[in-house]
N, C-alpha and C positions, 0 to 999 in steps of 0.2 A: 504494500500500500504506500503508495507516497504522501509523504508528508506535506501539508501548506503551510505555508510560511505566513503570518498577519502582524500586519504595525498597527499596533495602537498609539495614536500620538495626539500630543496637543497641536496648536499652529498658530503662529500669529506671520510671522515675514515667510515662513516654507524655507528660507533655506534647510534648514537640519531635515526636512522632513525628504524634501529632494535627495539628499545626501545618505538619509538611510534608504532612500528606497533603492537608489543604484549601486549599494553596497551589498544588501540583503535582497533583492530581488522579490519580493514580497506575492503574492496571488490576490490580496486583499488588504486594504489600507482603511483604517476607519479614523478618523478625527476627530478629537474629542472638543469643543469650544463653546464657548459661552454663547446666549439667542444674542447677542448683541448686531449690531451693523457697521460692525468697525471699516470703513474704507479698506485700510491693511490688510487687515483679516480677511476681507471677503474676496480681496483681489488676488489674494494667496492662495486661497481656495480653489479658486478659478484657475488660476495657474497651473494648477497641480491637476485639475482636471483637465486640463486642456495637451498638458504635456503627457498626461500617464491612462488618462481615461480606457484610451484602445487595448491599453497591455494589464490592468489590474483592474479589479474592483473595488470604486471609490465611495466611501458611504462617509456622513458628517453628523457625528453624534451630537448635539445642543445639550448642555445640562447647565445649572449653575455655576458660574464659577468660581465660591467658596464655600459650596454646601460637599463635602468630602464625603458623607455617605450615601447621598444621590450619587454619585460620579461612582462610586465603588457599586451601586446597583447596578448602573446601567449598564459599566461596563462588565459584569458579573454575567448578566442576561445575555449581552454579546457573542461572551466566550461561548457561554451553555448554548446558545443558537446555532453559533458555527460549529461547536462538537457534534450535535444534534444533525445538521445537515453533511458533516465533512464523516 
């Protein structure tokens, strides 16, 4: 069985997030960032989608950004999701 590789990461400029992906090769990237409308952020986003879209699967998790055990839910359900389907 081969194994899939998934980044979980925050984002705000994407450089680091670019730089793990062409490091790690990744099959699935998920994003974790506040509902905000930060210009940066959104544009980062886009970016990231724009460069990587065709080669992985891009998903953007919104949670709060200082509520620490929302973030550990969501990304808990995540993992269980992708185990669930991988």
């Amino acid at each position: 069985m081969d194994k899939k590789r998934v980044i979980i990461s925050t984002i705000y400029s994407g450089k680091a997030v670019k730089m793990a992906i062409n490091k790690l090769s990744p099959d699935k990237l998920i994003l974790i960032t506040d509902p905000s409308k930060d210009r940066r952020k959104t544009e980062s986003i886009s970016l990231v989608r724009k460069i990587f879209d065709d080669i992985l699967d891009i998903e953007v998790l919104e949670t709060s950004l200082y509520d620490i055990p929302e973030i550990i839910s969501k990304i808990t359900n995540q993992i269980d999701k992708l185990s669930a389907e991988w």
